[in-house]
C-alpha positions, 0 to 999 in steps of 0.5 A: 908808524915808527920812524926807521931813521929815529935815532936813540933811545926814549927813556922812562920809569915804571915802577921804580925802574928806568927803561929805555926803548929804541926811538926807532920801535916807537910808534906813538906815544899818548899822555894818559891821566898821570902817565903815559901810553907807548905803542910799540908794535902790537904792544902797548906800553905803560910809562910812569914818567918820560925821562927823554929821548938820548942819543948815547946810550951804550948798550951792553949785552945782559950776562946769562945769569941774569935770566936766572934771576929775570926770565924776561928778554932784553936787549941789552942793558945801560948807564945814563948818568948814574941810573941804571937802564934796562934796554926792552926788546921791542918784540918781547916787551917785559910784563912790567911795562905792559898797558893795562886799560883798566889803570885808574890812572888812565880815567883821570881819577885818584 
């Protein structure tokens, strides 16, 4: 179950690129093989790497034309650091984050 009142933001990487996920939409999260699975609603989520949960996420709106170039929903996007965040939509997460139970990195194996 998630946790309404979690604040922040969990942060990860797949496939080169950091994502950020309100705590709040995280239902569970579960180390598989060399990465992780993330349950966020009915989706299951792959991470390659957990980044941390931070608290001061500033999330700005995506300009339009970013669906030009990417026609996947967001919730907005993000600086931590220096390293640029795509903040997911917990209702539309992005194909590239989605769990595939077919991973070989799941089964522990190289």
């Amino acid at each position: 179950m998630s946790v309404p009142h979690a604040r922040g933001f969990l942060l990860l990487r797949r496939a080169g690129g950091c994502w950020g996920i309100a705590s709040a939409a995280v239902d569970g999260l579960v180390a598989r093989g060399a990465g992780y699975r993330i349950s966020v609603g009915e989706a299951a989520l792959a991470a390659d790497e957990i980044l941390g949960v931070v608290e001061d996420l500033r999330v700005r709106p995506a300009a339009p034309v970013l669906r030009r170039f990417w026609p996947e929903v967001t919730a907005g996007l993000a600086v931590h650091g220096r390293l640029p965040v795509v903040v997911v939509d917990p209702r539309h997460p992005p194909a590239a984050l989605r769990f595939d139970e077919g991973e070989r990195r799941d089964e522990g194996r190289d």
